[in-house]
SEVOTOR-463037 format. One record per residue: residue in three letters; x, y, z of N, C-alpha, C, O, CB in turn. Coordinates in steps of 0.02 Angstrom, whole numbers, plus 50000, padded with zeros to 5 digits. Glycine has a CB too. Example, Ala and Ser with C-alpha at 12.3 -4.5 7.8 and 13.67 -1.06 7.14 Angstrom:
<nodes>
ALA506604971650390506154977550390506604983550390507124983450423505654977650452;SER506424988850354506844994750357506455000250394506705005750402507044997050286;
</nodes>
This chain:
<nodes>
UNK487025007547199487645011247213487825016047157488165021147167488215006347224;UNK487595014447103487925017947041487325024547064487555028247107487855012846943;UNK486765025847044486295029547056486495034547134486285040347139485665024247057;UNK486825032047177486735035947222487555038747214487645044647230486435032347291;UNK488155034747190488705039647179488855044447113489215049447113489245035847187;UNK488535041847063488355044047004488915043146971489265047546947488105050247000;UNK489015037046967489675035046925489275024846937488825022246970490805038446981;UNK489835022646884489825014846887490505012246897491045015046885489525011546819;UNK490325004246931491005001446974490714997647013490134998147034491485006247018;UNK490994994847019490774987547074490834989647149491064985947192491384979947065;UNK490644994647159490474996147236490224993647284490214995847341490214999747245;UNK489884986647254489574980747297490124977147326490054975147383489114975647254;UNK490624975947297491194975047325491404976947384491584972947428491534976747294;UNK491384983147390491834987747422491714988447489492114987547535491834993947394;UNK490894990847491490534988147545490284984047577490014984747632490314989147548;UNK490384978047539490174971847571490964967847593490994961947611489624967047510;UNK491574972447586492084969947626492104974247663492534972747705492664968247603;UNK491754982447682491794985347731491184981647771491154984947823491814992747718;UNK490874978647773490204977047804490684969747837490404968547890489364975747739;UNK491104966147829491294959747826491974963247877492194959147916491404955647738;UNK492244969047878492774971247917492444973547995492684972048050493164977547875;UNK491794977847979491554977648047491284972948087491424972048146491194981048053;UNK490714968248041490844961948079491224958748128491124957148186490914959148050;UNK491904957848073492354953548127492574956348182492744952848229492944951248102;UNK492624965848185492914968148208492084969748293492274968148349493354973748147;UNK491854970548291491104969648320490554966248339490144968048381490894971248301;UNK490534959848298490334955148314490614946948305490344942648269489874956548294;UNK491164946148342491594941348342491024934648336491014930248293492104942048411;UNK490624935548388490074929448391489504927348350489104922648356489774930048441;UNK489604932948297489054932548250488464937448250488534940548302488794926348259;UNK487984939448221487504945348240487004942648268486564946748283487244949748186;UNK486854935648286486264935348313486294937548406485814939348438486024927448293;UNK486964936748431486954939648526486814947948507486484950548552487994938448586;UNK486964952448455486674957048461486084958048431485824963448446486994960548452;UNK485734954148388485014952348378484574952748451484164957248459484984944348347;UNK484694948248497484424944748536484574952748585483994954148600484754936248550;UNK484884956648607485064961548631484424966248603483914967048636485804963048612;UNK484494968348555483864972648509483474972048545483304975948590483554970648439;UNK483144963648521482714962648552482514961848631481914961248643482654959148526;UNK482864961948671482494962948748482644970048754482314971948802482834958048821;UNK482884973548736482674980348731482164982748696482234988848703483104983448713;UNK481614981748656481224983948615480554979748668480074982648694481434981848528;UNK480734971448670480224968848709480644964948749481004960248732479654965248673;UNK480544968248825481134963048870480504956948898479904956748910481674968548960;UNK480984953548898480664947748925480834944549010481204947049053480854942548872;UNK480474939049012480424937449086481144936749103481514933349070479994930749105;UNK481344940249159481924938949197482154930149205481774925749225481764942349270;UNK482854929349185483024922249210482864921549293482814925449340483874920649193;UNK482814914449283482604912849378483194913349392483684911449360482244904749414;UNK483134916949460483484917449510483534909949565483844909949618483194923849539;UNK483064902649533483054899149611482674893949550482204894449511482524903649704;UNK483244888149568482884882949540482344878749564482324876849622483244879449527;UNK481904877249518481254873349523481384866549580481904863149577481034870449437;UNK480984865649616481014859649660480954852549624480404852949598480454860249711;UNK481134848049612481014840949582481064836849612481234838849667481304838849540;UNK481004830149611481104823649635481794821149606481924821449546480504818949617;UNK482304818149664482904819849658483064814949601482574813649567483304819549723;UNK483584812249584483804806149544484014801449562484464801849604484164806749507;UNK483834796349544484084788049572484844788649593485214792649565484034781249502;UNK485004785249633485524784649645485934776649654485584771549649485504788549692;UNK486514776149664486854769449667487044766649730486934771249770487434769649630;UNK487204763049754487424759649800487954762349817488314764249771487484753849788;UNK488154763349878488804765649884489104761849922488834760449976488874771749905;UNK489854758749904490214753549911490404754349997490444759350032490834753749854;UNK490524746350017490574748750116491494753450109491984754150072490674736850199;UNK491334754650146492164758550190492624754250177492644749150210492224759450285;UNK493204755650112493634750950137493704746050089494224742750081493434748250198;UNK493034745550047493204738150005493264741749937493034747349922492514730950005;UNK493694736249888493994737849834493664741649765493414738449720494234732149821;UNK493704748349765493244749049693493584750049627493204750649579492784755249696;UNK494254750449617494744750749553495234744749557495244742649615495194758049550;UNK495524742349526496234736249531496244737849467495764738649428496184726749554;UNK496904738349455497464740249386497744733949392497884732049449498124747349391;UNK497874729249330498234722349347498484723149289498174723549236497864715149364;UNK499354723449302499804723949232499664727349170499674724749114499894717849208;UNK499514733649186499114736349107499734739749095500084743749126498264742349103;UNK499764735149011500314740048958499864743448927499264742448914500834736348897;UNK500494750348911500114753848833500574758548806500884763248831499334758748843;UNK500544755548736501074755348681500754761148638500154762448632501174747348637;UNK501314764248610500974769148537501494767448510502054769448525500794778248533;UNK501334763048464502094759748400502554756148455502364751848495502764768248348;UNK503214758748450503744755848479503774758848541504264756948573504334756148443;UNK503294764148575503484767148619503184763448704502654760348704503274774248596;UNK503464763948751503054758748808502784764548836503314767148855503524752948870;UNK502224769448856502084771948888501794770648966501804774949010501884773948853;UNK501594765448973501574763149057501704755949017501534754848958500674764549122;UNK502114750149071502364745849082502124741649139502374741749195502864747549081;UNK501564737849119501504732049173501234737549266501474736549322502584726749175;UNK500794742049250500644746349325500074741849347499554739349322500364755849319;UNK500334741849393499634737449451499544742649514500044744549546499964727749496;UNK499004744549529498644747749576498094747149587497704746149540498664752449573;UNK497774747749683497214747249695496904754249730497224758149765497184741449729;UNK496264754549714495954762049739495494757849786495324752149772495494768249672;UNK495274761249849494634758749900494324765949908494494771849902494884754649989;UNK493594760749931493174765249956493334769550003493554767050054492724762849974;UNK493254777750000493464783250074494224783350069494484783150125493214779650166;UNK494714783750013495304785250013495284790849956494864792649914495754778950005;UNK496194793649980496254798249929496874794149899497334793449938496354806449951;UNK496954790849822497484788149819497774792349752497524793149697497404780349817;UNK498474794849786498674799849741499394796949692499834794749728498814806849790;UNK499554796749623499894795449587500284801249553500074805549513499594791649556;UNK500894800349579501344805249557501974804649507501914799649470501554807349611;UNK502604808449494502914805149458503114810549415502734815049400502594799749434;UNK503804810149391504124816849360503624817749285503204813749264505144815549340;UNK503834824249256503544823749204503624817749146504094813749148503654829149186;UNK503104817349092503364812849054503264802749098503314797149075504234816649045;UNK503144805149157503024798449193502654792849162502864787049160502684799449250;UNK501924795649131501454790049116500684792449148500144789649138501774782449151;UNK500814798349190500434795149218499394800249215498894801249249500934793949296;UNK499664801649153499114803449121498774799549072498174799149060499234808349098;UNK499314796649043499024789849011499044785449038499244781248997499224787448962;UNK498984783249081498774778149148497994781149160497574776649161499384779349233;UNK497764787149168497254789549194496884787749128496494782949131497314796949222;UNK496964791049071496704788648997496424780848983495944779548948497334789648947;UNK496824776249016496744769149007496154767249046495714763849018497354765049029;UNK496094768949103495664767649142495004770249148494464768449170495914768349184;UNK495304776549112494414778149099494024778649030493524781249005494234785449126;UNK494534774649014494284771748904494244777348866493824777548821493314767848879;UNK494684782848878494944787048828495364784248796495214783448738495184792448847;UNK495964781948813496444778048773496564768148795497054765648823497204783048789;UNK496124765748777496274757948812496854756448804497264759048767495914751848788;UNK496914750748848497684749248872497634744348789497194742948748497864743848975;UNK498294743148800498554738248745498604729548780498564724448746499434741648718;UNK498694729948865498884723348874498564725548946498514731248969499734720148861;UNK498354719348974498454719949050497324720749076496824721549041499174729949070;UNK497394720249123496754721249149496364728149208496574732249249496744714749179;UNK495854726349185495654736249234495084732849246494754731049197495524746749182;UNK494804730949329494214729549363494064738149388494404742949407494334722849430;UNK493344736549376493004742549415492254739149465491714737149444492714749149344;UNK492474739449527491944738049559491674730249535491094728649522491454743849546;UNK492284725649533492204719049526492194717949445492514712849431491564716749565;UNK491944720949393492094719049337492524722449297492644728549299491634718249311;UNK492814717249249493054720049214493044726549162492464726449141493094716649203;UNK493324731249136493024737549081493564740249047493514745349014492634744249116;UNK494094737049054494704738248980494364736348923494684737348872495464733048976;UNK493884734248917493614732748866493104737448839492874736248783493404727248874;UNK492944741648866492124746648856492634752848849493204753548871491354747348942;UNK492274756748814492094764348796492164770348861491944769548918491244764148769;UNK492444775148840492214777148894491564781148924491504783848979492624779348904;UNK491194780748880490374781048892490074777648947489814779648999490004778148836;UNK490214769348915490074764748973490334762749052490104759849101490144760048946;UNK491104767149029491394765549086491024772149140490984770649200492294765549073;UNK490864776249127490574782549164489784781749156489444786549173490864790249129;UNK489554777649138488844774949152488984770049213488594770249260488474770749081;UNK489394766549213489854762349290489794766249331489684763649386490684760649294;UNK489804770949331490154775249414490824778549393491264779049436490424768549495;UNK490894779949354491774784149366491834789849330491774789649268492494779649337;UNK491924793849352492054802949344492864806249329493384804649358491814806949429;UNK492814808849299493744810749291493624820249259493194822649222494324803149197;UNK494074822749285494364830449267494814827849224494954821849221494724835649329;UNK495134833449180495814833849149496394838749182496434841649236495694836249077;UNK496754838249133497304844349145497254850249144497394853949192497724844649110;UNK496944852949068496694859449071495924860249081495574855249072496894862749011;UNK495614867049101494784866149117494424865949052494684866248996494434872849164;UNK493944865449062493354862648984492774862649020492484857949047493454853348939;UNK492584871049017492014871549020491884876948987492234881848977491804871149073;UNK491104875048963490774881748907490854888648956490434888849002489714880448881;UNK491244893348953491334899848967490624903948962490494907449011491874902448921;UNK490114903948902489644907448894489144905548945488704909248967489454907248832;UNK489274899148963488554895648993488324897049075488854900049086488654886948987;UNK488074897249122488194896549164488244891749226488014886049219488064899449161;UNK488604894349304488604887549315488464883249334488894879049350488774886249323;UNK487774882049341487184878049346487274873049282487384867049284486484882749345;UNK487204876249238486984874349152487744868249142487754862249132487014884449077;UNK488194872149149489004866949155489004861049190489184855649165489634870449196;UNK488754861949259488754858349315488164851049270488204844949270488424864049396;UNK487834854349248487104850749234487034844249182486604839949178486604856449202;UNK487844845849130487954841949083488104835249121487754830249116488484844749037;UNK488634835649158488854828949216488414825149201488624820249170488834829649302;UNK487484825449215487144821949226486804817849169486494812549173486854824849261;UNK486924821149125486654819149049486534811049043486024808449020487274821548988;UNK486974808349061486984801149077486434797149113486294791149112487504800249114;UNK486164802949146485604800849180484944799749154484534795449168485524804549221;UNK484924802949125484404807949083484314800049026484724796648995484874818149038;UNK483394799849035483154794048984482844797648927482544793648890482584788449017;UNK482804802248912482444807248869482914805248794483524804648794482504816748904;UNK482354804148721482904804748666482814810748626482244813048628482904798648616;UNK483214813548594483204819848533482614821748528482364827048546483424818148458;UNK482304815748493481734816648473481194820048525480924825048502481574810748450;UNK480954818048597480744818548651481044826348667480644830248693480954812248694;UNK481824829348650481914835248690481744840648623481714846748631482774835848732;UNK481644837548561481464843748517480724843448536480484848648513481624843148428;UNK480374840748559479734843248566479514845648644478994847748669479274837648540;UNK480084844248663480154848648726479584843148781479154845248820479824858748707;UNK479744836348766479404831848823479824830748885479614827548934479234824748796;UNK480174832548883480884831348922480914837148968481414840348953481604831348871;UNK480714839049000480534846049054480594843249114481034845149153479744850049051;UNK480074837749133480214836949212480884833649207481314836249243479614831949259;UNK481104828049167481764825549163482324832349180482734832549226481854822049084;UNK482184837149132482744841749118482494847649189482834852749190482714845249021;UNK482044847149234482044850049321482624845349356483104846849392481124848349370;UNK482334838449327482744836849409483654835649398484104834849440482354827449450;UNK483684835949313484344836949308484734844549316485344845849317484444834249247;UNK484254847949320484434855249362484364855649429484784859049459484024860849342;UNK483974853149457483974853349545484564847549553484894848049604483054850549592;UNK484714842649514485534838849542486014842349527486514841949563485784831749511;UNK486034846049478486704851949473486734854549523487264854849552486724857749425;UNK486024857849554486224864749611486364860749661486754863249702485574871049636;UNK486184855449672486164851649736487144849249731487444850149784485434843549731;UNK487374847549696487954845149696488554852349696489144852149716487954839849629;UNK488194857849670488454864449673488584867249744489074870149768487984868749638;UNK488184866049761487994867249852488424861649890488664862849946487014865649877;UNK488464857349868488894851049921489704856849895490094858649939488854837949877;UNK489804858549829490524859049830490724867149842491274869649833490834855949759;UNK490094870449866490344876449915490134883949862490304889849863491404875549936;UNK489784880749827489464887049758488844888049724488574889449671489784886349695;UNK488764886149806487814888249781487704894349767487254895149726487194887449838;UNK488094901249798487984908349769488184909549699488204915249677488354913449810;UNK488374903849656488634907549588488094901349553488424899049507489714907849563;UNK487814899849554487394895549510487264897549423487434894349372486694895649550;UNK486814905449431486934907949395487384913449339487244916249286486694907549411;UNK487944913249379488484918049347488834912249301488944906249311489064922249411;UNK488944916449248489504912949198490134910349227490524912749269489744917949144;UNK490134904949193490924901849197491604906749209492024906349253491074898249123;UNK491534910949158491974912749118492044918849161492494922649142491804912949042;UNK491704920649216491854926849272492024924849337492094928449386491244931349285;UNK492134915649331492404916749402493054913449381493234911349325491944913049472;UNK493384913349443494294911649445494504907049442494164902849473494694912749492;UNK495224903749404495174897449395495094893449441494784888749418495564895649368;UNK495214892749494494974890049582494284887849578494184882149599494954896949650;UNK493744891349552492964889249558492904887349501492314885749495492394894249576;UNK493264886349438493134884049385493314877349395493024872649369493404887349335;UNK493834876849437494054868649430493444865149472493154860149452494924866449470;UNK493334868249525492774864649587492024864649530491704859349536492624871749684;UNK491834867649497491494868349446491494861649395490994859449367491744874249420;UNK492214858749388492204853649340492124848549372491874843849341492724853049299;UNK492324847349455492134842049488491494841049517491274835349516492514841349529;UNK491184845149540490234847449546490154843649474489954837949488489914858849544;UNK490214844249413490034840949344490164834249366489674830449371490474843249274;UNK490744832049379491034824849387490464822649431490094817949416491864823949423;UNK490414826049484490014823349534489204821849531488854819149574490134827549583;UNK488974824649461488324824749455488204818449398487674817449367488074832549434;UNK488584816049395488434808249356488644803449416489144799949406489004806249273;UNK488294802949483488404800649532488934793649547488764787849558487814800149547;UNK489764797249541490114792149537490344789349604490414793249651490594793649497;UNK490464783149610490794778249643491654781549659491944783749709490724770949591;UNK491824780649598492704785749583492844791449542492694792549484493274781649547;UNK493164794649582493164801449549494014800249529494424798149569492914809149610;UNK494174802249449494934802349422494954810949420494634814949386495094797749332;UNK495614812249485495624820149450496354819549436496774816449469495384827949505;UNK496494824649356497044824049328497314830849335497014834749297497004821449264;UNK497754833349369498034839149407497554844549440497564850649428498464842749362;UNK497214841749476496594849849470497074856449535496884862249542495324846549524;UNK497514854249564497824860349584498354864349527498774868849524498224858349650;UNK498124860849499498664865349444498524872749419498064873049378498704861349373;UNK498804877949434498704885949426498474888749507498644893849536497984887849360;UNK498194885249521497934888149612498274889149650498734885849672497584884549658;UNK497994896349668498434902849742498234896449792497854891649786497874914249775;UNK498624898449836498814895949901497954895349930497784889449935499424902049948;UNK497424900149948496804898449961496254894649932495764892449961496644902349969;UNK496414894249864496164890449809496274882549828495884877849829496554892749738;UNK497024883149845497234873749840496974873549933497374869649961498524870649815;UNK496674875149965496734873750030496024871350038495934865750062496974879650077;UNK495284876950008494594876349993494534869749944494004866649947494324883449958;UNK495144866849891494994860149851495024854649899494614850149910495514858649789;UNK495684856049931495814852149982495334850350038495294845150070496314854550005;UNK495024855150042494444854650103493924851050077493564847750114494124861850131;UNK493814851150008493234849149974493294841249947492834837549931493124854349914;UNK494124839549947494144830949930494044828449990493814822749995494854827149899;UNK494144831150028494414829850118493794825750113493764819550107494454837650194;UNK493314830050117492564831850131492304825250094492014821250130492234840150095;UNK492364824050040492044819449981492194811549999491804806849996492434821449900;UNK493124811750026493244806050063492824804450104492494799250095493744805950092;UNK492734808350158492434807350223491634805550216491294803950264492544813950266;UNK491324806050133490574803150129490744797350083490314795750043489924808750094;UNK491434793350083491464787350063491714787649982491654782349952490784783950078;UNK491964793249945492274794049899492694790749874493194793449897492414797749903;UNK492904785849838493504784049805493824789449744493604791449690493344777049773;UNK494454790849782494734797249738495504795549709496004794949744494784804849793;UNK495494794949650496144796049639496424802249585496054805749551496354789549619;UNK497054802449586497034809049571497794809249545498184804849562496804814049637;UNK498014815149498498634814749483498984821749513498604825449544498684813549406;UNK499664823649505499794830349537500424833149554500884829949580499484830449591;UNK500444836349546501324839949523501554841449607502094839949634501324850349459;UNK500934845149639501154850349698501384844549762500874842349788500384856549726;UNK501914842249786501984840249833501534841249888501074837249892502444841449841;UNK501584846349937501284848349965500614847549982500374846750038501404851349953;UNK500284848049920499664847849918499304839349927498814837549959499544851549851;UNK499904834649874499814827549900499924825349960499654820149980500144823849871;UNK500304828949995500714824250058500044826750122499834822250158501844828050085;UNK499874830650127499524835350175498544832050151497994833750172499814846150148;UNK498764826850096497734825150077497994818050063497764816250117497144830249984;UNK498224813250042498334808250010498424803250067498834803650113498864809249962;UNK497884797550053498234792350127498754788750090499254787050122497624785450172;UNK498724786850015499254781349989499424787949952499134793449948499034772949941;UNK500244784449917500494789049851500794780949813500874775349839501314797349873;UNK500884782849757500924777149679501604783249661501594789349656499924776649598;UNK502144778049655502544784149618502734782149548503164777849557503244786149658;UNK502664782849492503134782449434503534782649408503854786049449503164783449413;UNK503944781649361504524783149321504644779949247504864774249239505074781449362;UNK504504783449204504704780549121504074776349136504164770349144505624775349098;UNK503544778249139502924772949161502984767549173502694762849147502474771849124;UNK503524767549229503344758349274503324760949338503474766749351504074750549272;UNK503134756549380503054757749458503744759349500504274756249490502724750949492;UNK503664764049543504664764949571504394761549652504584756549683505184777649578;UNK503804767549672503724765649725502754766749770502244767749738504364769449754;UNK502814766249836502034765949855502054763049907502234757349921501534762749811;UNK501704769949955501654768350046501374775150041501244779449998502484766750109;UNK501324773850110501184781350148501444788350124501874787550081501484781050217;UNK501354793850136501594801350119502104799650169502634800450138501064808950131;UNK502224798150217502824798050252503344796250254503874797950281502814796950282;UNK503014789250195503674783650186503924786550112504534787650113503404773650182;UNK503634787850054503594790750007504014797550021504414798749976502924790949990;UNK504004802050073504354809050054505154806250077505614809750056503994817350108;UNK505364799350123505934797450144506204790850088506764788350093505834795550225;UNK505814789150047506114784149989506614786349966506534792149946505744782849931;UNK507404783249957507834786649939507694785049842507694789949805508584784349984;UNK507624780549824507114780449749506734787249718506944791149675506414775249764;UNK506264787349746505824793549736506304799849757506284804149712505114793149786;UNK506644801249803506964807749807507674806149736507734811249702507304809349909;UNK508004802149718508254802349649507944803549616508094808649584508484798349622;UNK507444801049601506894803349549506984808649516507224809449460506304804449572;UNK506724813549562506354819349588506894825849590506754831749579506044817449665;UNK507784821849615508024829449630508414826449611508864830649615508064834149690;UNK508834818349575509384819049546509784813249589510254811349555509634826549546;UNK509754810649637510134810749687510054810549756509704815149778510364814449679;UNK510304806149804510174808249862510874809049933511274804649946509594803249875;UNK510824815549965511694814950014511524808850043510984805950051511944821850091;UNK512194807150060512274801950105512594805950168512734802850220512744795750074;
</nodes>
């Protein structure tokens, strides 16, 4: 620097915080996505597939008869310090239902969903899944069981696409170790855990976006996107924790069509959810909450006329 301005000064400085300003300002992700850019322009390489490889499908589980019991909640507390966040909730989920749990904000009843699927274990009380017990396990193990759950907000890799998203679900499946996928022995394993993504992509109505990024389609196919994932660790029960939440009017009607659908191949679904509407019109049972204890639980019919639940809910009820 000195030689080419013809003076001395720490000009290494100067430019290496102008070099550090365009960066951030240009390559947010780092220089290697425009590395990798260079390069298939200088030497492009083979086009990504358009059409996944055929495989031999993946084992699958038993699927419980019509009707008989695959969740029971028996008195589960859970405490943080002095606080009671659910109180003694008992509930049962069956095979081919939609059993929906509702409940003002602040109800519980996300940490009710947490307990049961060993994100947050209960503090007291018991959780059978499919005859055994699993308040006690991880929730690794509990989703090596059979049980699938969404959250509140979506969580999926945006860069990836959605095949590749869909594809993680299955990981569980997958007998391959580290060691085995750095040497890249793990290929036919890692086909047929791509032909169960597309295959479960296609049951939930998005086989034309397989390959498009996450992060370009709308939150509507992003959520059906996180349940295609749920669905590819071939569960028994599916926990969804608001998934109409943000969805236009055609969005919540195509989800709706798609639990409908999932019931009707023997699904155990339960699910949490703000939108009335959307529960009363899909849900054969409703669970209602309050200050996380049980208020009430029947039918959508009996449930929208509970004079309980309408205090709840609006304060009050005319006489």
């Amino acid at each position: 620097m000195p030689k080419l301005l013809g003076a001395t000064g720490n000009f290494e400085m100067v430019v290496f915080g102008l070099l550090t300003i365009v960066v951030l300002h240009r390559a947010r992700d780092g220089l290697w996505p425009i590395l990798l850019r260079v390069f298939a322009i200088v030497a492009p390489q083979r086009q990504q597939m358009r059409e996944v490889e055929p495989a031999l499908p993946l084992p699958r589980r038993d699927a419980p008869a019509p009707g008989s019991e695959v969740l029971k909640v028996i008195d589960v507390t859970k405490r943080f310090g002095g606080l009671v966040a659910n109180n003694k909730m008992n509930l049962t989920v069956r095979a081919g239902e939609v059993m929906a749990l509702i409940g003002p904000n602040g109800a519980g009843k996300s940490t009710l969903f947490n307990c049961i699927s060993g994100v947050n274990p209960a503090t007291e009380g018991e959780i059978r899944f499919m005859g055994k017990r699993i308040d006690q396990l991880g929730s690794r193990e509990i989703a090596k069981q059979g049980m699938s759950r969404s959250f509140q907000h979506v969580r999926l890799n945006q860069d990836m696409t959605v095949l590749e998203n869909a594809a993680i679900g299955a990981h569980l499946r997958g007998r391959k170790n580290f060691v085995q996928s750095a040497w890249r022995l793990d290929r036919e394993e890692e086909r047929r855990l791509l032909w169960e993504a597309a295959h479960q992509l296609q049951r939930c109505g998005l086989g034309e976006h397989l390959f498009d990024t996450c992060g370009s389609l709308p939150l509507g196919k992003q959520r059906i996107v996180e349940i295609a994932r749920a669905l590819c660790s071939d569960p028994t029960l599916l926990l969804l924790d608001e998934p109409a939440a943000g969805l236009r009017h055609l969005e919540k009607r195509a989800l709706a069509e798609l639990l409908a659908k999932l019931r009707g191949e023997g699904m155990a679904i339960l699910l949490v959810e703000h939108d009335m509407d959307f529960v009363m019109g899909l849900a054969d049972r409703v669970l209602v909450m309050e200050f996380g204890e049980y208020l009430a639980e029947g039918l959508p019919q009996e449930i929208q006329t509970n004079p309980k639940v309408l205090e709840a809910y609006l304060g009050g009820v005319d006489e």
